[in-house]
C-alpha positions as CSV (number, residue, x, y, z in Angstrom):
1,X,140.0,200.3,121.3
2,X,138.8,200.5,117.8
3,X,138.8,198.0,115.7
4,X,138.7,199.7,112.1
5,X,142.2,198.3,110.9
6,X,143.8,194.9,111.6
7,X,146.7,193.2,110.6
8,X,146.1,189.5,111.2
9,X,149.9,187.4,111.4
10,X,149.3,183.9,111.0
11,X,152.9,181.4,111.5
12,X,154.1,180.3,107.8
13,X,154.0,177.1,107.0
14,X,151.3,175.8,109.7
15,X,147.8,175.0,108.3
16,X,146.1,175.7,111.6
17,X,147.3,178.9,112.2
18,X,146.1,180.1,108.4
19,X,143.1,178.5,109.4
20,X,141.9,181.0,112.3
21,X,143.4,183.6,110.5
22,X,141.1,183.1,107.9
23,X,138.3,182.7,110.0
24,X,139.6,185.5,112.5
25,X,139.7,187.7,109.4
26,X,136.0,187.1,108.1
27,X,135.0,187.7,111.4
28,X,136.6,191.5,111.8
29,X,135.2,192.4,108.1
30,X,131.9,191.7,109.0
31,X,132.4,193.8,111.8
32,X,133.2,196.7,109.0
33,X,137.0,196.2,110.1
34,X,139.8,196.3,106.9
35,X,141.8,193.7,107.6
36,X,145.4,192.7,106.1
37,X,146.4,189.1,106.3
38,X,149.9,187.3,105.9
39,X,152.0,184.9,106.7
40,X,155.3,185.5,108.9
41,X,158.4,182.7,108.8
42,X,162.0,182.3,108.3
43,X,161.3,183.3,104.5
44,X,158.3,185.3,104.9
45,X,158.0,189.3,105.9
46,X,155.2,190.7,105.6
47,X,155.5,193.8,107.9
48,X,157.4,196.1,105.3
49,X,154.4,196.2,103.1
50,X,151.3,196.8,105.3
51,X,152.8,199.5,107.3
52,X,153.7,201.0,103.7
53,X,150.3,200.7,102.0
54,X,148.6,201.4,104.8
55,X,147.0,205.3,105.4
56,X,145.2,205.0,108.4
57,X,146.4,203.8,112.2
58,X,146.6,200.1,112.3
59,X,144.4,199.7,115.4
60,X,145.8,196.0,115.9
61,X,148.4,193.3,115.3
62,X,146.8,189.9,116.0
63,X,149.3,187.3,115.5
64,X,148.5,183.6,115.5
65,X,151.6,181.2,116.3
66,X,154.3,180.7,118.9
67,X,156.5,183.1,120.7
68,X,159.0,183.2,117.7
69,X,156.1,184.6,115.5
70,X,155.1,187.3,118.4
71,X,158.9,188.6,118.6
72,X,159.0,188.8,114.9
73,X,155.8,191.5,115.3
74,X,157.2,193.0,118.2
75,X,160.5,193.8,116.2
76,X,158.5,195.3,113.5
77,X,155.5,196.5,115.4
78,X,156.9,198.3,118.7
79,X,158.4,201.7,117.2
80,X,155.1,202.1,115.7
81,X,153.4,202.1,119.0
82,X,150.9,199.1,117.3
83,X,149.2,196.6,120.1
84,X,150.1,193.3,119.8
85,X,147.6,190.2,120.7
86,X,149.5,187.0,120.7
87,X,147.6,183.5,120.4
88,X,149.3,180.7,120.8
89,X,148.6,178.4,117.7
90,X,151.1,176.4,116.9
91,X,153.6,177.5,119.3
92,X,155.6,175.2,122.0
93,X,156.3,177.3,125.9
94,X,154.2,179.9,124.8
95,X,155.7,182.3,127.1
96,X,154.4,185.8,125.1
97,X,151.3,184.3,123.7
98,X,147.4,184.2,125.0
99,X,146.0,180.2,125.5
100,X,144.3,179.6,122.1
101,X,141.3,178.9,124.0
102,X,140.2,182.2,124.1
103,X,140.0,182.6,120.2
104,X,137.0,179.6,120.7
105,X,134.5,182.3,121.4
106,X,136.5,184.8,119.2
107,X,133.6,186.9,119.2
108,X,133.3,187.7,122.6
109,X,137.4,188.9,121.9
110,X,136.3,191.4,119.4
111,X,133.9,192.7,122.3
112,X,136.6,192.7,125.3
113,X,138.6,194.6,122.5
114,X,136.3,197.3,121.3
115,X,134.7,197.3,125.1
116,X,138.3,198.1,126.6
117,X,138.0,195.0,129.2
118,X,141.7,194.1,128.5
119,X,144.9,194.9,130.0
120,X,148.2,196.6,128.0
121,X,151.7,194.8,128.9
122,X,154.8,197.1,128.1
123,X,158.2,194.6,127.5
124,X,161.2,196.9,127.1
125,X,163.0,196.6,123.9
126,X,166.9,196.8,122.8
127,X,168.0,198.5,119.7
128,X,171.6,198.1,118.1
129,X,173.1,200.2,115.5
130,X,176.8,199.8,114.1
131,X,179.5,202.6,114.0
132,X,183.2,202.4,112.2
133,X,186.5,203.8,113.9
134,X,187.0,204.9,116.7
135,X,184.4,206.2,119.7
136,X,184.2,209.6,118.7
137,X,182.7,208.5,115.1
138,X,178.9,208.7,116.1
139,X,178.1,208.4,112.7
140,X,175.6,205.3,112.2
141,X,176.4,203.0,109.3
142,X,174.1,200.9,109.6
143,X,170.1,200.7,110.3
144,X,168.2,200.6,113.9
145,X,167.8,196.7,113.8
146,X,165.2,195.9,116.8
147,X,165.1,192.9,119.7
148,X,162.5,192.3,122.2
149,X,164.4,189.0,124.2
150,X,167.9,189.6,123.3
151,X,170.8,191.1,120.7
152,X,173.8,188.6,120.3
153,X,177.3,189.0,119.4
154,X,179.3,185.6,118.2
155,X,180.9,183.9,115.1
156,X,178.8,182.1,112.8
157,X,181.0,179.6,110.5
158,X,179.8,177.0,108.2
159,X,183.8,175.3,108.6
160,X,184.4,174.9,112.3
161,X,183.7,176.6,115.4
162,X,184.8,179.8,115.8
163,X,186.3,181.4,119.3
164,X,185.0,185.3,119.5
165,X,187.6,187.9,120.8
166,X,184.9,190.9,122.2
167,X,185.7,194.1,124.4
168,X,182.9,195.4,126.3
169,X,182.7,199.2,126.9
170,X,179.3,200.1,129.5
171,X,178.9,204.3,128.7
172,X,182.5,204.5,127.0
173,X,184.3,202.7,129.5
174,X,186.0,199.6,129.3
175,X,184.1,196.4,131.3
176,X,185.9,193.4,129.9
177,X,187.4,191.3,127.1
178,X,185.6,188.0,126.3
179,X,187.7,184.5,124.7
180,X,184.4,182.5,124.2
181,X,181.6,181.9,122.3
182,X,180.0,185.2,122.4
183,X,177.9,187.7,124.3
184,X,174.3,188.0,125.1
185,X,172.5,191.6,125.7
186,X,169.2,190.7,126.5
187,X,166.2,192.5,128.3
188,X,164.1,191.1,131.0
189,X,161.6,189.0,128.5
190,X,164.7,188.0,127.0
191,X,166.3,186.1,130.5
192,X,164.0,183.8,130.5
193,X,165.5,182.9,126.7
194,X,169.0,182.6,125.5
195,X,170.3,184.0,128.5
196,X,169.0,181.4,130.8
197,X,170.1,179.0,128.9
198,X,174.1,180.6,129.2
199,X,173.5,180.9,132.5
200,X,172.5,184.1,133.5
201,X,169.6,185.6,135.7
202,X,165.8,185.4,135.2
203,X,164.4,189.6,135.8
204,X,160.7,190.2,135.8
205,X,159.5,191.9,132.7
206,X,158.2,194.8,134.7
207,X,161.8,196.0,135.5
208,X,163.6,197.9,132.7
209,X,167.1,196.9,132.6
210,X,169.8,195.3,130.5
211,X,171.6,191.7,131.1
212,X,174.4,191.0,129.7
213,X,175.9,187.2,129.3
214,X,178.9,185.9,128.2
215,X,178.7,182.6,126.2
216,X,181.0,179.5,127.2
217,X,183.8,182.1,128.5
218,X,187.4,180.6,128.5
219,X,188.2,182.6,131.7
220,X,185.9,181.5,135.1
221,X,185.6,184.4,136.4
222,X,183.4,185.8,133.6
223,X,180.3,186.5,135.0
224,X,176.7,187.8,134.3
225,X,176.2,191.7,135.3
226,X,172.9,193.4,135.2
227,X,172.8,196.8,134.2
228,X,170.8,200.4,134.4
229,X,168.0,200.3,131.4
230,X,169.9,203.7,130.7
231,X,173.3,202.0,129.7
232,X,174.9,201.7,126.4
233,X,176.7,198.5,126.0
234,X,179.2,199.0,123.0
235,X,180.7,195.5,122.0
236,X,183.7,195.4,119.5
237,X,185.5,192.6,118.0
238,X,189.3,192.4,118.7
239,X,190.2,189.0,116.5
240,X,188.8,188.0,113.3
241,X,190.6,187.0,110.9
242,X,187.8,184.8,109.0
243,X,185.1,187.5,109.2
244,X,183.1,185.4,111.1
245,X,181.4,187.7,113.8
246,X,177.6,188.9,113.1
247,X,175.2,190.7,114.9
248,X,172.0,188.7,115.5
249,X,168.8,190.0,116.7
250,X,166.2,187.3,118.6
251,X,168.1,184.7,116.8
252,X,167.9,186.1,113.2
253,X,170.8,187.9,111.6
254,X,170.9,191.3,111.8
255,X,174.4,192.2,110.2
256,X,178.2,191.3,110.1
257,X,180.5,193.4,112.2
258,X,184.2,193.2,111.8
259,X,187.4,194.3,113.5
260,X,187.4,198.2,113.7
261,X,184.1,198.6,114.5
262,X,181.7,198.1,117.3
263,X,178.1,197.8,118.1
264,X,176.1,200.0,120.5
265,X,173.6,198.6,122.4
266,X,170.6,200.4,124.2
267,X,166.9,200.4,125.1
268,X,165.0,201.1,122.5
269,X,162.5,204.2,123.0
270,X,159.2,202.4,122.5
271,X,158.3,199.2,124.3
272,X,156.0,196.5,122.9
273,X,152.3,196.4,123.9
274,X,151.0,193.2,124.3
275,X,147.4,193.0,125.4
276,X,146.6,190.6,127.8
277,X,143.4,188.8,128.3
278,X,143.6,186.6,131.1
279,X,142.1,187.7,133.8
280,X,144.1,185.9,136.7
281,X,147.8,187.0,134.7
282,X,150.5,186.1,136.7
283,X,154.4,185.8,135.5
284,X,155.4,183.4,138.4
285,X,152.6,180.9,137.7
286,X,154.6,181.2,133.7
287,X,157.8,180.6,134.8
288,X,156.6,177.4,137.3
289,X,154.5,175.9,134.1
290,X,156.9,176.8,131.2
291,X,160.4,176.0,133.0
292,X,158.3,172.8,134.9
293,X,160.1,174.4,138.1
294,X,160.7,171.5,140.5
295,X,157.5,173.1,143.3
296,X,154.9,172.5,140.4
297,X,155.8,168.5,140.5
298,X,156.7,167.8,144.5
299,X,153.3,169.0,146.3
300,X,153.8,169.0,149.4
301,X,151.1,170.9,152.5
302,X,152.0,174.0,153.9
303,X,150.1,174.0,157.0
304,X,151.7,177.7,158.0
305,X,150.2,179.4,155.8
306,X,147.0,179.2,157.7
């Protein structure tokens, strides 16, 4: 890898993450690297304008913060094809991220980096675009909006809690109708998310393939389903009379959708890179430290293994 342009993504509003950006930053320029530095946040974007005023390949995205940080820069980052090196600083489960202890001997990262002693992880991303009328209409009227854990479908109301009314369609054919609080389409990073927490199924980010979860359903017999990474899931609202129902993208708002139209739902045709530094990876010792799975706290001797 070269290292002659690097955006540096530091989470807004935390003083230790600006703080080994800054330093991270100083670091690469010496190095004769152009760097671009900003924050990322609720209120702060700063992906539109480096990859505008930007001529040459950005070589890599390092971004300093938690795994809410990293999904913002894989939403903006993947379609571009741009690496992305997560550190966790400031972050909570840390589930995308690299331990912060490798930035400690940050120069010995720059090394790994331009040395090629690292490892590329590909996590398959959704995209979602909106259409009006009826299935034939494959006009877009709205932008590709971008999710590497999961796109949502459910009411947002500041009054009272809204019920969602949703049809499902999987390659134009009708699935099921959902009285709840919404739907889930997540990928396989994304199941360890949102969708765990409605209940659905945890799929090893090496698989391609599309989850989809309803939220609270009224009916029991409602249920998970795991589908081809080649399906379109088209989602339309059937009810709403308040205008309620939005389209939300790794938890932020992508767009409103309302009664007459629907939302298609596929796999997106570039998956995020995230490079990976630890030598001894492994995505079941993440889920057994992250989700504090009951095996990591009862030790007991397995004396048939030997």
């Amino acid at each position: 890898m070269e290292l002659k342009q690097v955006i540096i993504i530091h989470k807004s509003g935390n003083p230790l993450s600006q703080k080994w950006a800054e330093r991270c930053a100083k670091e690469l320029e010496a190095r004769g690297c152009r760097v671009l530095m900003g924050p990322s946040g609720p209120r702060d974007n700063p992906y539109p304008v480096f990859l505008a005023s930007v001529s040459q390949p950005i070589d890599l995205a390092l971004v300093l913060g938690g795994d809410g940080t990293a999904l913002g820069a894989a939403r903006h980052l993947a379609d571009e094809g741009i690496p992305i090196l997560a550190m966790n600083v400031g972050g909570h489960l840390g589930f995308l991220t690299e331990p912060l202890d490798f930035l400690t001997d940050s120069q010995q990262v720059w090394e790994r980096l331009t040395s090629d002693r690292f490892a590329v992880q590909r996590r398959m991303m959704l995209q979602a675009t909106t259409y009006e009328g009826n299935r034939t209409n494959l006009e877009p009227m709205s932008d590709r909006f971008f999710a590497l854990n999961e796109m949502c479908v459910k009411p947002a109301s500041a009054d009272r809690m809204v019920t969602s009314i949703l049809e499902m369609e999987i390659d134009g054919e009708v699935v099921d109708q959902y009285q709840g609080d919404g739907l889930i389409v997540a990928t396989p990073t994304g199941s360890t998310c949102y969708t765990l927490a409605a209940n659905g199924p945890i799929i090893h980010p090496g698989m391609d393939a599309i989850a989809v979860t309803p939220i609270c359903p009224l009916s029991l017999s409602s249920r998970s389903i795991v589908l081809p990474a080649g399906s379109v899931v088209s989602i339309w609202p059937l009810s709403d009379p308040d205008m309620t129902t939005k389209l939300w993208m790794d938890g932020v708002l992508a767009t409103s959708i309302w009664p007459g139209q629907r939302v298609d739902i596929r796999m997106a045709e570039r998956p995020a890179q995230f490079i990976i530094l630890q030598e001894n990876y492994s995505y079941y010792q993440t889920l057994r430290e992250k989700l504090q799975w009951a095996g990591t706290l009862v030790r007991y001797s397995n004396n048939h293994r030997n």
